[in-house]
C-alpha positions in Angstrom: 32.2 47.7 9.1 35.4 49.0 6.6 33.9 49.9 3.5 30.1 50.1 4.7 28.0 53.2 4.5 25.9 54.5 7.4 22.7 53.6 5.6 23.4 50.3 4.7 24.2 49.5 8.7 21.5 50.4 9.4 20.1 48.1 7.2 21.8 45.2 7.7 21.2 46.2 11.8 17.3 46.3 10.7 17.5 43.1 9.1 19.1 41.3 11.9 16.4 42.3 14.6 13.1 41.7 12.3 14.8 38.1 11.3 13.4 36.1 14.3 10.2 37.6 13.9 10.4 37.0 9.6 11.5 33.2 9.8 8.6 31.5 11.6 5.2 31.2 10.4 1.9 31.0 12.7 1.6 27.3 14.3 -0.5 25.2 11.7 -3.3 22.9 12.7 -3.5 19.3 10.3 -7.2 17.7 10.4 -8.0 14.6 8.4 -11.6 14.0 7.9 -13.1 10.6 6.3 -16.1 8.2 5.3 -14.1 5.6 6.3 -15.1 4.0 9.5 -12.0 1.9 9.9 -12.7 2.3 14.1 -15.2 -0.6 13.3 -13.3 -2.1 10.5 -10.3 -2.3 12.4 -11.3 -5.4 14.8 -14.6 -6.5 12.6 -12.6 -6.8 9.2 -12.4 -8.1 6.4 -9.8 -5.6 5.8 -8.3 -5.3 9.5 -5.0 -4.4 8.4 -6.0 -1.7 5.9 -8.6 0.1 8.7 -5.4 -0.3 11.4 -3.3 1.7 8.6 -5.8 4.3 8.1 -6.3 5.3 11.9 -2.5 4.9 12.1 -1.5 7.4 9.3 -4.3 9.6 9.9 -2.8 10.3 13.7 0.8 10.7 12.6 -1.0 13.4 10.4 -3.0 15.2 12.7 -0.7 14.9 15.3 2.4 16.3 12.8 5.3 15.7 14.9 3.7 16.0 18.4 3.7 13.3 20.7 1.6 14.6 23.6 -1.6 11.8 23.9 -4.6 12.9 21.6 -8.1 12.9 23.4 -10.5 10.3 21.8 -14.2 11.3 22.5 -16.4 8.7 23.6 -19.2 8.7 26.1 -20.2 5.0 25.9 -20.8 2.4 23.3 -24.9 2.8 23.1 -24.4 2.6 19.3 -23.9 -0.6 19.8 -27.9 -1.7 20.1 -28.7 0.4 16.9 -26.5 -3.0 15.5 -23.6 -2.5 12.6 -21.4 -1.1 15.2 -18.9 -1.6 17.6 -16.8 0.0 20.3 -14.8 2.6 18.6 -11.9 2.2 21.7 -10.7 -1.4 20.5 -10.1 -0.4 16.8 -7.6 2.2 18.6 -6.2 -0.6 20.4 -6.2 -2.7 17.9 -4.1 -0.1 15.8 -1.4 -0.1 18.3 -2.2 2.5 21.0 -3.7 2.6 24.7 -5.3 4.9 27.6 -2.5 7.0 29.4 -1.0 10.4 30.2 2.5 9.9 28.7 3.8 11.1 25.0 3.8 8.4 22.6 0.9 6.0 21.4 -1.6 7.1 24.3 -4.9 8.4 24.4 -6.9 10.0 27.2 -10.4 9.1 26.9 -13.4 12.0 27.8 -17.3 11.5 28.0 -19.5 14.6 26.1 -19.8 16.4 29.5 -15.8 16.4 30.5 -15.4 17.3 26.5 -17.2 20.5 27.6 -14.5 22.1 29.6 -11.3 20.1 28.3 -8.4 21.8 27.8 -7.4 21.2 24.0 -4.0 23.0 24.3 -3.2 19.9 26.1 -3.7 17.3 23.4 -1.7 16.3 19.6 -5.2 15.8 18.6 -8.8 15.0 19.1 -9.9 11.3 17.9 -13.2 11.8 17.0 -15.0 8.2 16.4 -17.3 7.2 13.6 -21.1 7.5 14.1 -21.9 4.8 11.7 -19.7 1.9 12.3 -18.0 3.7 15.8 -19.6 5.1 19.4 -19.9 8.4 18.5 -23.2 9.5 20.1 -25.5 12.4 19.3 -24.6 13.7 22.7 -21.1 13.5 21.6 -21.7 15.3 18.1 -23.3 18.0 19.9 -20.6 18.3 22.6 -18.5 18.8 19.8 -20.8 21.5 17.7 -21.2 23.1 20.7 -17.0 23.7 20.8 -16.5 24.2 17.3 -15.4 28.1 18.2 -12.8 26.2 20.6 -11.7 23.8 17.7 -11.2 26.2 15.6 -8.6 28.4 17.8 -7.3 24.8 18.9 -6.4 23.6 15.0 -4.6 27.4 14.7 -2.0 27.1 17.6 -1.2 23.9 15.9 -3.6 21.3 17.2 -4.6 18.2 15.0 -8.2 17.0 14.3 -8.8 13.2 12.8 -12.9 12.7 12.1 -14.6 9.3 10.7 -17.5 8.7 9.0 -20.4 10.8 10.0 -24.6 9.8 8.4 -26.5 10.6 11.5 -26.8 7.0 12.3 -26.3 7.0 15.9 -28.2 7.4 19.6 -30.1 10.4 19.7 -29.0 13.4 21.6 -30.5 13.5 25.4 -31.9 17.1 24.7 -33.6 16.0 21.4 -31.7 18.6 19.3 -30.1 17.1 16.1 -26.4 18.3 15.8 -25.1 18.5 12.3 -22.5 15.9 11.3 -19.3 17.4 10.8 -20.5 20.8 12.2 -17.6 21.3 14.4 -15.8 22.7 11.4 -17.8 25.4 10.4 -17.0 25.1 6.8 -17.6 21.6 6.0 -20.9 21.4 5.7 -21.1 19.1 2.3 -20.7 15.6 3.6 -23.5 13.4 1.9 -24.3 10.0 3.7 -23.6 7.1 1.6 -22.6 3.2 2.3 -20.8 1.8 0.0 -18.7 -1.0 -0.3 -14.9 0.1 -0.7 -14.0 -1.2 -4.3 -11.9 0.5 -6.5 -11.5 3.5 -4.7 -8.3 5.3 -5.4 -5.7 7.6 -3.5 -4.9 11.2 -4.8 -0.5 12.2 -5.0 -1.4 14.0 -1.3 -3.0 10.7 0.0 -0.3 9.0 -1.5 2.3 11.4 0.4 0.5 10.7 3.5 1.7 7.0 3.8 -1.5 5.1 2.6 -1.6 2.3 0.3 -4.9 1.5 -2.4 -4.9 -1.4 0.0 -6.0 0.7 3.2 -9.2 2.2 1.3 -10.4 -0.5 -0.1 -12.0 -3.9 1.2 -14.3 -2.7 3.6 -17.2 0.2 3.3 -17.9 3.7 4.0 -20.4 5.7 4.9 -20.2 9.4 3.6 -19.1 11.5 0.7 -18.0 14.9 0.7 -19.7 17.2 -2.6 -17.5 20.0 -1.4 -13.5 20.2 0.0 -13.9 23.6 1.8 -10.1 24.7 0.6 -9.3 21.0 1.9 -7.2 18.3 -0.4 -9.1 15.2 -1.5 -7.0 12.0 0.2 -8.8 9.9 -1.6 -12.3 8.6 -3.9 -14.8 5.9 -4.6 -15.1 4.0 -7.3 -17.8 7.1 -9.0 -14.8 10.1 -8.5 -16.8 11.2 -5.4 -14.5 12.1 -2.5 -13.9 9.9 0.7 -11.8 11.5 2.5 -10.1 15.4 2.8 -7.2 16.5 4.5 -5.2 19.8 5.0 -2.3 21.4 7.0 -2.6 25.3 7.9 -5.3 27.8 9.1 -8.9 27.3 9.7 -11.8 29.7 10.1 -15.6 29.5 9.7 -15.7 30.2 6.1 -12.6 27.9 4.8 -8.8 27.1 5.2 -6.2 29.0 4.1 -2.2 27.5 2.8 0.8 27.1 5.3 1.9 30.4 6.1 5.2 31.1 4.2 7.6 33.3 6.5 8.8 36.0 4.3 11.9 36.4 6.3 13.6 35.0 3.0 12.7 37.2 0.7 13.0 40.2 2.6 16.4 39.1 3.9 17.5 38.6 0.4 16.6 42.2 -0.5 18.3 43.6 2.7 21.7 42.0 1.8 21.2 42.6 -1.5 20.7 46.2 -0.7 23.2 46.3 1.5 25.8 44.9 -1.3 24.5 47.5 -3.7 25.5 49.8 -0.9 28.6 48.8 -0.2 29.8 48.6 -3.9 28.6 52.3 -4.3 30.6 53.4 -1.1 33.5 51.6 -2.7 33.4 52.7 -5.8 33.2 56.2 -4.3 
């Protein structure tokens, strides 16, 4: 290279092998977690349409990009006798997807014990249902608690996560434990059980971003809060300012979330050809 001292070749030459490493970031998990229950809503009303939109934009979150099926947890639809609930797999039908093994708008559907030893890697995302409202089971909860370890290294080599409304009202576990709601991630352990009808609730700018309209959150009711976000973004709140739903894209551990990894790659690219350009004008100018 005419005009180029030794050093800044060998500069340039460092900067071109530590570029592919630089320019990408660590996969990013995206997990959307509500008080919604729009798996009920979605064929029970009154707002079908709204509860379709919620379970459609949630999925195109979680699943950011990936169109591998998701896994949707359900073990069987015992809920159902406790009454105000309904099987949480024809709200997913309802919202335009279906069983299969294919990518697109499919699902594969597990029981607690197959849960167990699933591979996640596998999946877009796990569908989890609603307890109050949906089929999620105690056993189910605690099949998921008893992974959250598992979740956790799932959502950080990019997996996606979508969670609805969680109170405790559901079939006890077979064991007799009591699984906490929510307690697959570790660090969201503020979820308050509330129903509520959904009026006036509002959307934050990132709920906004995410596709929804005021008309998806609103005409039906929910069935938790969240006191806390855990390093999570608010999607949207009740009528009080309390938040409904929380959603975030990046890395997870047991104590909290952490922001999109930024690759570096520009910045120290930028100060390698700069340096080299310094270089080169001093080898010219000598």
């Amino acid at each position: 290279m005419r005009g180029v001292s030794v050093p800044a070749k060998f500069l340039l030459a460092a900067s071109l092998t530590f570029l592919p490493v630089l320019c990408f970031g660590d996969p990013v998990g995206s997990v959307f977690v509500s008080g919604h229950d729009p798996d009920f809503h979605s064929t029970q009303g009154p707002n079908t349409l709204g509860a379709e939109h919620l379970i459609q934009d949630a999925l195109t979150f979680a699943r950011n990009g990936n169109t591998a099926p998701f896994l949707f947890l359900e073990s069987n639809t015992d809920n159902n006798a406790l009454g105000d609930h309904v099987d949480s797999e024809a709200g997913l039908i309802a919202s335009g997807f279906s069983a299969g093994i294919t990518p697109g708008s499919h699902y594969v559907k597990v029981n607690a014990t197959q849960f167990a030893t699933a591979n996640l890697s596998l999946y877009s995302a796990i569908f989890i249902p609603s307890d109050h409202g949906g089929s999620l089971t105690g056993d189910d909860l605690e099949a998921l608690d008893g992974r959250a370890a598992d979740i956790l290294s799932y959502l950080n080599g990019g997996g996606g996560l979508v969670a609805w409304a969680e109170d405790g009202f559901h079939t006890p576990t077979t064991d007799k434990s009591t699984p906490a709601v929510f307690g697959f991630l570790p660090f969201l352990v503020t979820s308050t059980a509330l129903t509520e009808a959904e009026n006036a609730n509002t959307l934050s700018p990132f709920g906004t971003s995410l596709g929804l309209l005021s008309t998806d959150i609103n005409g039906n009711f929910s069935h938790n809060l969240f006191t806390a976000t855990g390093g999570m973004t608010p999607i949207d709140f009740d009528s009080g300012k309390q938040i409904l739903s929380l959603g975030f894209r990046g890395q997870f551990s047991v104590t909290g979330v952490g922001g999109v990894p930024e690759p570096g790659s520009f910045v120290l690219l930028a100060t390698a050809l700069g340096s080299l350009l310094f270089a080169g004008r001093l080898q010219r100018k000598a």
